[in-house]
FIPA-707521 format. One line per 5 residues: number of its first residue (from 1); their letters; for each residue x negated, y, z of N, C-alpha, C. Coordinates in Angstrom, 2 decimals, padded with zeros to 5 digits. Each point is the difference from the previous one (the first is absolute). Last residue first. Layout:
NUM> A> X Y Z X Y Z X Y Z  ...
end
This chain:
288> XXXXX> 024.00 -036.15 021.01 -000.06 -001.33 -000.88 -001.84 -000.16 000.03  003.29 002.32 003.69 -000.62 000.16 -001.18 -000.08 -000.94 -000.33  004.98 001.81 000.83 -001.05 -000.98 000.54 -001.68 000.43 -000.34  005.02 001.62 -001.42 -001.40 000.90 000.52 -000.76 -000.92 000.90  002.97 -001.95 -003.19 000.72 000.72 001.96 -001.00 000.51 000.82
283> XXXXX> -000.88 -000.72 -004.87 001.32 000.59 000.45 000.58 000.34 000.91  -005.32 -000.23 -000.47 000.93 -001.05 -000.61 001.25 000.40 000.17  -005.32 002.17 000.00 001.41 -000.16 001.21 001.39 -000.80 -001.06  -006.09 001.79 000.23 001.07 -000.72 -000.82 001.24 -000.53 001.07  -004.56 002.05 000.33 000.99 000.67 000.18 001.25 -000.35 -000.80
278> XXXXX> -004.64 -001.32 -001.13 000.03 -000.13 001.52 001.13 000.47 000.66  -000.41 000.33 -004.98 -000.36 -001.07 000.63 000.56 -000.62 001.63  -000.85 004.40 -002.10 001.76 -000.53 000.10 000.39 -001.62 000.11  -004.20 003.04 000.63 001.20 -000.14 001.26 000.90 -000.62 -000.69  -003.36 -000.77 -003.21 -000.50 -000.44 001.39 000.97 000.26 001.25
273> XXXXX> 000.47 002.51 -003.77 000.34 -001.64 -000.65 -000.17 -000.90 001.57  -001.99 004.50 000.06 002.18 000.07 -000.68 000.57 -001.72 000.09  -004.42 002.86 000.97 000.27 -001.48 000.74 001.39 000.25 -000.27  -002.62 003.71 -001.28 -000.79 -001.23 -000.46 -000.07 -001.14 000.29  003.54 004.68 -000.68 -000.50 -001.04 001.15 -000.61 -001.03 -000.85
268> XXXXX> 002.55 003.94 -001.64 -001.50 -000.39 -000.47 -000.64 -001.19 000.71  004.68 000.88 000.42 -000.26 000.14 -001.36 -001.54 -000.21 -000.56  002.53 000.18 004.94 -000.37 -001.43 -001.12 -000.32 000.59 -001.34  000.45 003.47 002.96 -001.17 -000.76 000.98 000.14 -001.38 -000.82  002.35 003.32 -001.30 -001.14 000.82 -000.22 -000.85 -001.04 000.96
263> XXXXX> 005.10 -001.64 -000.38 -000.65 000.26 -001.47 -001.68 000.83 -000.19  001.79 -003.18 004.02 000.90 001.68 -000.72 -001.11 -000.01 -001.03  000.07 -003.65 005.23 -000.04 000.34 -002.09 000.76 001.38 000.06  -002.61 -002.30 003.66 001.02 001.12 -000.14 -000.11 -000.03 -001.35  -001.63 -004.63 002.94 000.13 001.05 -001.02 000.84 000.84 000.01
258> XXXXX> -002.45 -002.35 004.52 001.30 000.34 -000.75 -000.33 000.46 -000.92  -002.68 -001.02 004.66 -000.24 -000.03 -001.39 001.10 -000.20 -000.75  -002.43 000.76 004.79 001.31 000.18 -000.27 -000.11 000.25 -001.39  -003.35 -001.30 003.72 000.08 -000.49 -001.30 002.17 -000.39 -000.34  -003.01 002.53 003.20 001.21 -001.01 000.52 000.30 -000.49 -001.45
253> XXXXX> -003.23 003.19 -000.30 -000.97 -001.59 000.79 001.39 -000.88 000.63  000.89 003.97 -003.12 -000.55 -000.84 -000.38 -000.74 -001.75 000.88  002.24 004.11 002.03 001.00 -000.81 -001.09 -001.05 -001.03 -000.31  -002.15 003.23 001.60 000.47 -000.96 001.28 000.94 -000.84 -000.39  -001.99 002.96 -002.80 -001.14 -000.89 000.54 000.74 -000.85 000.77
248> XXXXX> 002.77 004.04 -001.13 -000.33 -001.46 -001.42 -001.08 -001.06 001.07  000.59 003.68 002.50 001.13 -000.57 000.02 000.13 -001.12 -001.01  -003.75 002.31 -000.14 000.01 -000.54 001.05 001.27 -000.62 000.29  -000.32 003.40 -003.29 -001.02 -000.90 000.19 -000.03 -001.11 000.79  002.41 003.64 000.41 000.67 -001.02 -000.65 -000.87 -001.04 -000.65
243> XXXXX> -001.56 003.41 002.28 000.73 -001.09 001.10 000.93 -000.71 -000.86  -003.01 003.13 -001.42 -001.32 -001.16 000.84 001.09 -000.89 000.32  001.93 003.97 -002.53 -000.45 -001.43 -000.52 -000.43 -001.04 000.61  000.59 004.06 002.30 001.67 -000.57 -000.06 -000.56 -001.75 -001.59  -003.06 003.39 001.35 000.01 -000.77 000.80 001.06 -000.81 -000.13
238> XXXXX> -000.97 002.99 -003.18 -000.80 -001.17 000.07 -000.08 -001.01 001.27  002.86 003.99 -000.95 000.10 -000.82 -000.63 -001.15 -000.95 -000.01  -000.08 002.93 002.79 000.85 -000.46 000.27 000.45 -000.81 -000.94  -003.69 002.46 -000.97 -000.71 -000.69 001.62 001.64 -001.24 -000.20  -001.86 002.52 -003.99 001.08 -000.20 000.40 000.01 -000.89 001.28
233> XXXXX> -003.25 003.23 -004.04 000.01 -000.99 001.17 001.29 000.16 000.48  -000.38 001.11 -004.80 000.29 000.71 001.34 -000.19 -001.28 000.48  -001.07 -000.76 -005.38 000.76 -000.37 001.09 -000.61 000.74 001.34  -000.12 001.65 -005.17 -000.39 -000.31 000.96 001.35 -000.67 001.34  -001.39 -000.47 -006.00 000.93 000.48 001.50 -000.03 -000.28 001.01
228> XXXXX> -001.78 000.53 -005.65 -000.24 -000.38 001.39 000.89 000.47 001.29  000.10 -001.47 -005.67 000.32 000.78 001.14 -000.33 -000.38 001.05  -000.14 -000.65 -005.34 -000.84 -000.45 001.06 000.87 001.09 001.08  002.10 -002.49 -004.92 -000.13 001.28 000.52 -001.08 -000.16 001.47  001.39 -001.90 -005.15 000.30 -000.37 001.30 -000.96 001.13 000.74
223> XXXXX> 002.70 -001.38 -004.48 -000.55 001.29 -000.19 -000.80 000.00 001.88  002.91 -003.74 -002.55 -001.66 000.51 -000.97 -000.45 001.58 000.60  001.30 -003.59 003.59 000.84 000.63 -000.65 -001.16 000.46 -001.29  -000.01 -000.89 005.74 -000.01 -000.59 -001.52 000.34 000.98 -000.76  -002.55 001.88 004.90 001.24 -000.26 -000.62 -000.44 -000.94 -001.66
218> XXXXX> -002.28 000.37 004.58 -000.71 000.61 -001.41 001.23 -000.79 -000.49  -001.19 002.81 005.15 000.91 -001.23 -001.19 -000.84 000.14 -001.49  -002.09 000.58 005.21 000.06 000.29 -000.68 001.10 -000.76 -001.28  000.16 001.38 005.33 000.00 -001.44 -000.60 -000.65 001.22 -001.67  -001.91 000.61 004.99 000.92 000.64 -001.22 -000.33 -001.07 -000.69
213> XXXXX> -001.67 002.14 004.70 000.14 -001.05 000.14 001.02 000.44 -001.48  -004.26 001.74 003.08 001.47 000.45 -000.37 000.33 -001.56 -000.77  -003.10 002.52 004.18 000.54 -001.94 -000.61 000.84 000.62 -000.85  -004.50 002.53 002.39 001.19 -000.03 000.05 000.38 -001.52 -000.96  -004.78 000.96 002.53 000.88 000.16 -001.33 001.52 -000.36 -000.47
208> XXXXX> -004.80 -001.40 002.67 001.16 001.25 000.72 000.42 000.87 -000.95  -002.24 -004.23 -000.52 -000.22 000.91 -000.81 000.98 000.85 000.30  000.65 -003.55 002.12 -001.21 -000.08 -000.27 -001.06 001.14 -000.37  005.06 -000.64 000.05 -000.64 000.86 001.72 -001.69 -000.83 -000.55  002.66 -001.28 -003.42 000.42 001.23 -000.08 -001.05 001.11 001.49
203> XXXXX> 000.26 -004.58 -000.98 -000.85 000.33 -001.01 -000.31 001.48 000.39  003.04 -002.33 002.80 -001.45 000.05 000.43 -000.76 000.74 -001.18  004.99 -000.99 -000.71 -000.86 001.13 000.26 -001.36 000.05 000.62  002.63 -003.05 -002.69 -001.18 000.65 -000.86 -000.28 001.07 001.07  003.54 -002.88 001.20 -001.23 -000.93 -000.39 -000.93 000.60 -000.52
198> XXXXX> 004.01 002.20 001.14 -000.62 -000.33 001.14 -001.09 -000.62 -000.30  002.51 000.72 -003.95 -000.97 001.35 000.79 -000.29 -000.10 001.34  003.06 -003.27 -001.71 -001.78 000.01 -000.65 -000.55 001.36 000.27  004.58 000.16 001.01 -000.55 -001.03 000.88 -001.73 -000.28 -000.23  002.71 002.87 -002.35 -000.15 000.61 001.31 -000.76 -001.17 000.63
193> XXXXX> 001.11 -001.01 -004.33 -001.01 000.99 -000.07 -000.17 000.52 001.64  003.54 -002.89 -000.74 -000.71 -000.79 -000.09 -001.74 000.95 -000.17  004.81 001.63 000.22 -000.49 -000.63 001.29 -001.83 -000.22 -000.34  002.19 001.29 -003.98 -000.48 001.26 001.49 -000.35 -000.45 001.12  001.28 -002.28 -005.29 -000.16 -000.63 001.91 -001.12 001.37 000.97
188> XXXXX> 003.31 002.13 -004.34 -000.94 -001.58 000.31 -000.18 -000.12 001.51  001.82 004.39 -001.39 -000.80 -000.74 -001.52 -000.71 -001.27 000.52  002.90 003.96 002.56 000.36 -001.08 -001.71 -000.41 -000.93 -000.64  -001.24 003.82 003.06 000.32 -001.16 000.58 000.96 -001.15 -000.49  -001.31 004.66 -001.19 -001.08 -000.69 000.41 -000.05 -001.26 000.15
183> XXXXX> 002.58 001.79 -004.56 000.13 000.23 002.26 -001.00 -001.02 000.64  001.13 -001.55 -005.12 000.02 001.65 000.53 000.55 -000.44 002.01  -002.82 -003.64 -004.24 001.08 000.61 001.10 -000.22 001.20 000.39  -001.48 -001.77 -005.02 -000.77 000.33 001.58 001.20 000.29 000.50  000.51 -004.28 -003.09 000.12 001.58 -000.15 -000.91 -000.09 001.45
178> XXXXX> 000.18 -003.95 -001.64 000.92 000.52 -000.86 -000.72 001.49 -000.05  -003.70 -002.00 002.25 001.32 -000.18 000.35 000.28 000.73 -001.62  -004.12 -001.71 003.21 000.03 000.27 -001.25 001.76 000.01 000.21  -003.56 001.49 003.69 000.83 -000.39 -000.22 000.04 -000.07 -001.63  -003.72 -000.12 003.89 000.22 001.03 -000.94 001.41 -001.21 -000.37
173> XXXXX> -002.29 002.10 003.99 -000.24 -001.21 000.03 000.98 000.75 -001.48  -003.98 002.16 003.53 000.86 000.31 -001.33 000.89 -001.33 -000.06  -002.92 002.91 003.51 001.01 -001.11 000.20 000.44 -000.19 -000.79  -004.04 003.93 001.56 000.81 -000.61 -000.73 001.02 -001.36 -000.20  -003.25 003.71 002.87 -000.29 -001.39 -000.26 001.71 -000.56 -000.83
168> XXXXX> -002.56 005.43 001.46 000.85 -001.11 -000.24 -000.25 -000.98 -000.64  -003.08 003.13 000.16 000.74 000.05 001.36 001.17 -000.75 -000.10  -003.37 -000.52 -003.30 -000.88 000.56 001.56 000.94 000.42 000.71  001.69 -002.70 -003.50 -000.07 001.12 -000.68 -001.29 000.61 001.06  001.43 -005.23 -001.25 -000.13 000.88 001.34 -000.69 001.33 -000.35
163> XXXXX> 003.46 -004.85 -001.30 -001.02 000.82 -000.21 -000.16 001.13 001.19  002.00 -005.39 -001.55 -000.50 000.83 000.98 -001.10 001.51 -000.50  004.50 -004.02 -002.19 -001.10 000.83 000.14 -000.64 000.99 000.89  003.07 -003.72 000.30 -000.52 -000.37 -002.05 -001.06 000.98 -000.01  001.57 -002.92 004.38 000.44 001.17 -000.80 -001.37 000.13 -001.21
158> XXXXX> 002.01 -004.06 003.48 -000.47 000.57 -000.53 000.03 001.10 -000.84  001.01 -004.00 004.97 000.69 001.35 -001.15 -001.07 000.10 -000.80  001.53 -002.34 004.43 -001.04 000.14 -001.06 000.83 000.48 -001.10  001.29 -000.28 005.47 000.00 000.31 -001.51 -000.90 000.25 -000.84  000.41 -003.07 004.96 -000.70 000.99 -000.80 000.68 000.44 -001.33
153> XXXXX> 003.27 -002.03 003.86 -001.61 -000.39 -000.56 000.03 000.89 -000.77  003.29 001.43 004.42 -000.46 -000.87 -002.29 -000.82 000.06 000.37  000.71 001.62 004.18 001.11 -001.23 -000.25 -000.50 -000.73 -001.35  -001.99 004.34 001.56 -000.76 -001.23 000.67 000.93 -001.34 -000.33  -000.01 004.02 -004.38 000.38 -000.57 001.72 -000.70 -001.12 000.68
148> XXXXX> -002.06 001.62 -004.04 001.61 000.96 000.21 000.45 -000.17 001.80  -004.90 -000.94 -002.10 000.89 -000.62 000.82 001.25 001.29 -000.24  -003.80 -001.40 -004.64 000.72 000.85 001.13 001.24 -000.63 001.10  -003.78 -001.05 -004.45 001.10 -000.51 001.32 000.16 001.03 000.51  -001.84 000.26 -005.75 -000.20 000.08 001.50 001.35 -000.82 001.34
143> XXXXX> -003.02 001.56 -005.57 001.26 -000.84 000.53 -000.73 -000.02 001.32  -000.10 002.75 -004.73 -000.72 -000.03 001.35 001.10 -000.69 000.86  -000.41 001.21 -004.90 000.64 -001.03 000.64 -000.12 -000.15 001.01  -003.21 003.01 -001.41 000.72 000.00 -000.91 000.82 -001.20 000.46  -002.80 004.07 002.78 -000.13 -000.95 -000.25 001.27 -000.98 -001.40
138> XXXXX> -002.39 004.37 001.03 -000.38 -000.44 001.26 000.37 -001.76 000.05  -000.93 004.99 -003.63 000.85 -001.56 000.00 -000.77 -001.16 001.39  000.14 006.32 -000.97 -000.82 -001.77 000.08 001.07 -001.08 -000.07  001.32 004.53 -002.79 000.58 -000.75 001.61 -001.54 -001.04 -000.32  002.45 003.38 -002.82 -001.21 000.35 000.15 -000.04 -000.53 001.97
133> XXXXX> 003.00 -001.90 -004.68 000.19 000.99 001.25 -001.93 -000.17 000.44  001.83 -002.35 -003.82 -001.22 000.78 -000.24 000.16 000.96 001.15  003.56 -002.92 -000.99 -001.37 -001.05 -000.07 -001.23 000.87 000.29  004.37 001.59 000.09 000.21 -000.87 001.01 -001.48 -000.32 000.20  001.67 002.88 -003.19 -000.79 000.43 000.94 -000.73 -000.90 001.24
128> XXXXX> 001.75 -002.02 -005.06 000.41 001.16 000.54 -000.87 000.13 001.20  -000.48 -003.17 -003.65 -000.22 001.96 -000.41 000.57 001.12 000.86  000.31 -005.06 000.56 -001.33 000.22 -000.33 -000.08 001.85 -000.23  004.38 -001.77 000.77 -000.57 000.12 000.76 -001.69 000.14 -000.11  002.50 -000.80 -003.97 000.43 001.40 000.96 -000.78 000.33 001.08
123> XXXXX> -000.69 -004.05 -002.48 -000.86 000.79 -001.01 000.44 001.65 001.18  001.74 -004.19 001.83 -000.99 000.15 -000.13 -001.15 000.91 -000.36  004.93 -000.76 -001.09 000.09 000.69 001.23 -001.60 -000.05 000.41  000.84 -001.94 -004.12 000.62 001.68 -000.04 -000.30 000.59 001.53  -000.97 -004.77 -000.79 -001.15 001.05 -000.49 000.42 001.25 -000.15
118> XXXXX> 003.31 -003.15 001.68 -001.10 000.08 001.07 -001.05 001.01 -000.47  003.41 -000.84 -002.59 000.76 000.37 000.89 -001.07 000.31 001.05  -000.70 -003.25 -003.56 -000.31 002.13 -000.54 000.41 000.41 001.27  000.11 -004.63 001.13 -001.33 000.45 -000.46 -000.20 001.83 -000.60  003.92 -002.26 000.78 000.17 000.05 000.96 -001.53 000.65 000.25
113> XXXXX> 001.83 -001.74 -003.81 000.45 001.57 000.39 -000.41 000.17 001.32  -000.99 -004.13 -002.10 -001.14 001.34 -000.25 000.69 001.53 000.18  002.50 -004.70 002.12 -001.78 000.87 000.36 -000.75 001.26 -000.72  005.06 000.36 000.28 -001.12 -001.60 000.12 -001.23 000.65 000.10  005.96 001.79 000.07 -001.65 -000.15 000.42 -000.69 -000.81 -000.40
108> XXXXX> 004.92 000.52 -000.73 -000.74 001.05 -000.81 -001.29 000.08 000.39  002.89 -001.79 003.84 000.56 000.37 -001.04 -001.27 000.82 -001.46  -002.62 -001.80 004.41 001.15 000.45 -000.28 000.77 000.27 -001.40  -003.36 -004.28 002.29 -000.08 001.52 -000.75 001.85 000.47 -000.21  -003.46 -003.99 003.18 001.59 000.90 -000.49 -000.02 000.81 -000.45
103> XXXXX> -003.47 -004.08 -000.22 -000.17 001.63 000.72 001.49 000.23 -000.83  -002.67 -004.88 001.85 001.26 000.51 -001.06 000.09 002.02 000.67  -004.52 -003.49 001.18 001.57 000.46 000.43 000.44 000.90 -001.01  -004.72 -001.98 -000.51 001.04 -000.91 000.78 001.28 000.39 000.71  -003.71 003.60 -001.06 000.25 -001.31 000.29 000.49 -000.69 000.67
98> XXXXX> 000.00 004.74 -000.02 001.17 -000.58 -000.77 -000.10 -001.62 -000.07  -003.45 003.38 002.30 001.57 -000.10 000.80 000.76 -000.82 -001.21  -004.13 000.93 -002.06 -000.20 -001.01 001.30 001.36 -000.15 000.81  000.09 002.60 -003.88 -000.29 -001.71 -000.45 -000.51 -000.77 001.44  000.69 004.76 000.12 001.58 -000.46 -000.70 -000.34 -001.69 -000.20
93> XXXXX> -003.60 002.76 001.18 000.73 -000.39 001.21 001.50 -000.41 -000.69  -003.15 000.89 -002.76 -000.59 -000.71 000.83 001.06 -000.48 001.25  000.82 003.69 -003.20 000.34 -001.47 -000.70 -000.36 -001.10 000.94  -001.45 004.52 001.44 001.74 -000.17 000.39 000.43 -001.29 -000.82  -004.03 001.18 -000.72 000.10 -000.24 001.83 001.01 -000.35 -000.31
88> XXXXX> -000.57 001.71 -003.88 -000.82 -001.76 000.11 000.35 000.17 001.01  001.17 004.12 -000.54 001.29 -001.17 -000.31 -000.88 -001.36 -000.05  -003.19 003.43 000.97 001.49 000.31 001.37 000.91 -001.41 -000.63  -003.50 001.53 -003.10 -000.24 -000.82 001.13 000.63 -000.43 000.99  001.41 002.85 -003.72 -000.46 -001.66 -000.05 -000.38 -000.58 000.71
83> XXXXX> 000.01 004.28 001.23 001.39 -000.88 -000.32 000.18 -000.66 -000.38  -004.24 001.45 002.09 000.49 000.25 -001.20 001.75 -000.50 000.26  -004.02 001.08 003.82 000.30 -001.22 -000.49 001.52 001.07 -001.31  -004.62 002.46 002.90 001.67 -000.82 000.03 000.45 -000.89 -001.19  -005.29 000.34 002.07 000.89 000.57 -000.84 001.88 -000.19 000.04
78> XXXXX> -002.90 -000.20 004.66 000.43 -000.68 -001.67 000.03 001.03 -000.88  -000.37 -000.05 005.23 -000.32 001.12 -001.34 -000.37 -000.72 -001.07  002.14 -002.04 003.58 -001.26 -000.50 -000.17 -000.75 001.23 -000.87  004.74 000.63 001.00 -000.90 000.30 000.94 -001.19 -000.65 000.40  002.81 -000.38 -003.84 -000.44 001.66 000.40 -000.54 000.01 001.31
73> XXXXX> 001.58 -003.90 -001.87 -001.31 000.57 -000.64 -000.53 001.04 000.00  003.87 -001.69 002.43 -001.52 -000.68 000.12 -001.17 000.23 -000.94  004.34 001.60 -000.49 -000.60 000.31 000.75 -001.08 -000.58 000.79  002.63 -001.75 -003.77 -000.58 001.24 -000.43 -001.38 000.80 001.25  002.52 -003.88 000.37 -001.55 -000.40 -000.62 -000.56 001.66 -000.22
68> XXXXX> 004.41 -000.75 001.99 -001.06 -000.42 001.20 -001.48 -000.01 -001.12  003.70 000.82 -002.35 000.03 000.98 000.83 -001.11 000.19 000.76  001.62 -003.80 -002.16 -000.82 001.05 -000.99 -000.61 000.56 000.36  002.83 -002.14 002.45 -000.97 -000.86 000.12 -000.96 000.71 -001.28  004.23 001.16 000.96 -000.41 000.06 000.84 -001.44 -000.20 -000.09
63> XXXXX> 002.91 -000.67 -003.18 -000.54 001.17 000.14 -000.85 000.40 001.04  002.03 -004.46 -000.62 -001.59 000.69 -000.70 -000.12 000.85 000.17  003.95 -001.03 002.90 -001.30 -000.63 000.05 -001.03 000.10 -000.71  004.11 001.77 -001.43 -000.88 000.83 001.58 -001.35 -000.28 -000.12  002.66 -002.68 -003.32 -000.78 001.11 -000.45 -000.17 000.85 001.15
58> XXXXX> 002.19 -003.81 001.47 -001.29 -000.19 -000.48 -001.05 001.17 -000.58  004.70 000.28 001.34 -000.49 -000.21 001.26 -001.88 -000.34 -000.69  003.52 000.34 -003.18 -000.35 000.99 000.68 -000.62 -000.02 001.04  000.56 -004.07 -001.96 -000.52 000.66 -000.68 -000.41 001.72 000.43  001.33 -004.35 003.37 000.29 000.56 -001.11 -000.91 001.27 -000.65
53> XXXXX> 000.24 -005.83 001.81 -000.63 001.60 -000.41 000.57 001.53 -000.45  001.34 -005.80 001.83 -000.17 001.10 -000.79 -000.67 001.38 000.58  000.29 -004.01 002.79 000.65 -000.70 -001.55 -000.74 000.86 -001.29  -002.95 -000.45 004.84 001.00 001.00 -000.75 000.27 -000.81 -001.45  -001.59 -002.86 004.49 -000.52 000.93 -001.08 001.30 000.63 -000.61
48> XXXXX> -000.65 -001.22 005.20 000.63 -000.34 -001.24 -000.34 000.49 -001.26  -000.33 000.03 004.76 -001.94 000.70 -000.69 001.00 -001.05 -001.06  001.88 000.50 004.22 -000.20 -001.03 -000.56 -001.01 -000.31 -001.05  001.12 004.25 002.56 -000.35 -001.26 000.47 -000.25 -001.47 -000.13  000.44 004.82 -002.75 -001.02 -000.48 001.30 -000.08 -000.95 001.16
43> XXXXX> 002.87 000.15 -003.94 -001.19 000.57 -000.47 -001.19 -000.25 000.84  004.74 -001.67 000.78 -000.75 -000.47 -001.13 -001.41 000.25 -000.17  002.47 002.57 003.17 -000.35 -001.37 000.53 -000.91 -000.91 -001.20  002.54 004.17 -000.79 -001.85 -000.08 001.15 -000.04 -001.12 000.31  003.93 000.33 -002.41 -001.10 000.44 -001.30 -001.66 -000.13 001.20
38> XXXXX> 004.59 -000.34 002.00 -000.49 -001.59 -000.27 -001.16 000.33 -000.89  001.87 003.99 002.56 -001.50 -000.96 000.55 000.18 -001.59 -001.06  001.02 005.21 -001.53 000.81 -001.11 000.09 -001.11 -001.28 000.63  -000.36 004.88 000.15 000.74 000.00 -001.08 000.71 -001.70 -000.54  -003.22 000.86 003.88 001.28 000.71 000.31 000.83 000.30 -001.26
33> XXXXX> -004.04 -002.34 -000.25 001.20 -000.70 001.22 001.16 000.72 000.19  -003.65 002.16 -002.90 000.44 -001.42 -000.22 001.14 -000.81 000.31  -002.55 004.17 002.05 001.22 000.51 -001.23 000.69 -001.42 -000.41  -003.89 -000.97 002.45 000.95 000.49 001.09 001.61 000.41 -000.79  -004.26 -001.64 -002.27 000.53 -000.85 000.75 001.02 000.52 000.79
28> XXXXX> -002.56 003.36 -001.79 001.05 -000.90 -001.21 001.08 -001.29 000.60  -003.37 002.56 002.28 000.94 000.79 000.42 001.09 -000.68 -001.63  -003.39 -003.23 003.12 -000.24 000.79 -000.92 001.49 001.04 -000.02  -003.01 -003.41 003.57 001.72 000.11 -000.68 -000.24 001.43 -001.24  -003.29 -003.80 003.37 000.38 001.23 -000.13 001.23 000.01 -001.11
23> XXXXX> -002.97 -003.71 000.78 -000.40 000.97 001.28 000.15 001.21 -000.25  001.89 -004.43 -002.98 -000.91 001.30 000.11 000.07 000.41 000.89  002.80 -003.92 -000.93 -001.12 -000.71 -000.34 -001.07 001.44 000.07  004.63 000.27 001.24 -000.26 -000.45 -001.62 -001.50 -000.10 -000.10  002.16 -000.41 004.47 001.15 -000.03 -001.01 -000.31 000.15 -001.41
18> XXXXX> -003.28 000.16 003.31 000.74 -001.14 000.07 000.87 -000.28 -000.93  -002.90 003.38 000.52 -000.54 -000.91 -000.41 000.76 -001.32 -000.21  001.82 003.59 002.14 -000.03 000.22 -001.47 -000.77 -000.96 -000.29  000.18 000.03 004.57 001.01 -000.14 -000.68 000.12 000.38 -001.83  -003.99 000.69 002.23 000.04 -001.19 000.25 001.85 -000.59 -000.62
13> XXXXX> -000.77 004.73 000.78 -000.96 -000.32 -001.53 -000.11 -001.73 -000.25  001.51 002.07 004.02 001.52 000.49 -000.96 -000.86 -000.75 -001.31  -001.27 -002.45 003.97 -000.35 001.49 -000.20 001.11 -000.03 -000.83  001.40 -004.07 003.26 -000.88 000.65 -001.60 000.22 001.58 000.35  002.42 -002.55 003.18 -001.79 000.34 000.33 -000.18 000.09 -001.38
8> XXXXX> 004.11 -001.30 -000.47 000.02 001.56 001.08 -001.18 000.16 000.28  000.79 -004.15 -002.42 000.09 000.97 -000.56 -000.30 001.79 000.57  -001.71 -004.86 001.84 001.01 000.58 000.22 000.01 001.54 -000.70  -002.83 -004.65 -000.78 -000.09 001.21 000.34 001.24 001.13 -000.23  -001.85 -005.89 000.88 001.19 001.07 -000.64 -000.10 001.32 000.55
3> XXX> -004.07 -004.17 -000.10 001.04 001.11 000.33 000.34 000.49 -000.47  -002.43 -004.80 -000.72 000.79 001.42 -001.05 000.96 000.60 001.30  -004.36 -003.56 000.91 001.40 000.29 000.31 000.38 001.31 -000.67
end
């Protein structure tokens, strides 16, 4: 006999299992819904494959993924890895994320600009302080859960770099951008560093060792620039996230799903074709 299990007895993590198939909610998943839930639904609930790619969004992704080799070799005490070596990673991951999907390149872009664009900012950051700080390397992508609230399921999360000087434990997550933002609090998902510093602090009270917490940028461009900037613990701003957190979660399981079009949420969207599909309205605003 199949019993029906009354939504209100699920754990919060049992409810996520439900609604997209994971025992937990990620802090992308959360930004997701709230910049437009028909794009979360596609992604994470229906597990729709992506039309398109885009190109800027991709060169993060190798750099990223350079980034992660570099420091893995520094903290196996490798030799460090060449800049030839860094752009094979970064080719590697351009040919695994690109199969089988059309990549949007911008006005005047393609791939092999998109390739110098990556070895300029590569060859910088290799020579700057970032790589040779006089820090242990504790851990490199270090992925973790953390309970925000007894209401949400777990946040899994991951950060790009863990180090640990003997009295401070480090929080790096590294940004590639146009430009470096001015003012502390300028420069990207702040929420999203406050929140993962709940997930790294055991590291931190392990090694009764303070938490600092800094996005690093590694600006484009032929001349690109490294800057580090620290993110201030923010009790009130991080709490005031837990609850919009939670306010999305609760949207999401009344499975309240609508496209918000505007031009910075359809232009790159990897389900353009797919909402307008599903979002088709006929003259007397019927759907079709």
């Amino acid at each position: 006999m199949n019993v029906h299990t009354p939504t209100t007895s699920l754990t919060p993590n049992q409810k996520a299992q439900r609604l997209t198939g994971r025992p937990h909610i990620t802090y992308s998943e959360v930004t997701t819904y709230q910049a437009c839930p028909a794009k979360h639904y596609f992604q994470y609930v229906e597990k729709a494959p992506p039309e398109r790619l885009s190109a800027t969004m991709l060169l993060g992704t190798c750099i990223h993924a350079a980034i992660e080799h570099l420091f893995n070799a520094r903290m196996a005490a490798e030799p460090l890895p060449t800049v030839d070596q860094l752009i094979e990673t970064f080719r590697a991951k351009w040919n695994a994320e690109s199969k089988d999907i059309w990549v949007e390149f911008a006005s005047g872009q393609d791939r092999e600009t998109c390739e110098i664009t990556g070895r300029t900012m590569l060859t910088t950051f290799l020579a700057s302080d970032q790589v040779f700080a006089d820090a242990e390397i504790v851990g490199v992508e270090e992925s973790f859960k953390v309970k925000l609230m007894d209401e949400l399921p777990d946040l899994a999360g991951r950060v790009d770099l863990v180090t640990y000087d003997g009295k401070t434990v480090t929080i790096t997550d590294f940004k590639t951008a146009r430009s470096i933002p001015d003012g502390e609090y300028d420069q990207g998902p702040v929420e999203q560093l406050l929140l993962y510093s709940e997930g790294c602090r055991p590291i931190a009270e392990q090694l009764n060792a303070k938490l600092k917490l800094q996005f690093v940028y590694i600006s484009k461009g032929k001349e690109p620039k490294i800057q580090a900037i620290e993110v201030k613990p923010d009790i009130h701003r991080a709490c005031r996230t837990k609850l919009i957190a939670l306010s999305v979660f609760e949207a999401m399981q009344r499975r309240t799903v609508y496209p918000s079009p505007s031009p910075i949420n359809c232009s790159g969207c990897p389900f353009k074709s797919r909402c307008k599909a599903t979002y088709q309205f006929g003259a007397d605003c019927t759907v079709r």
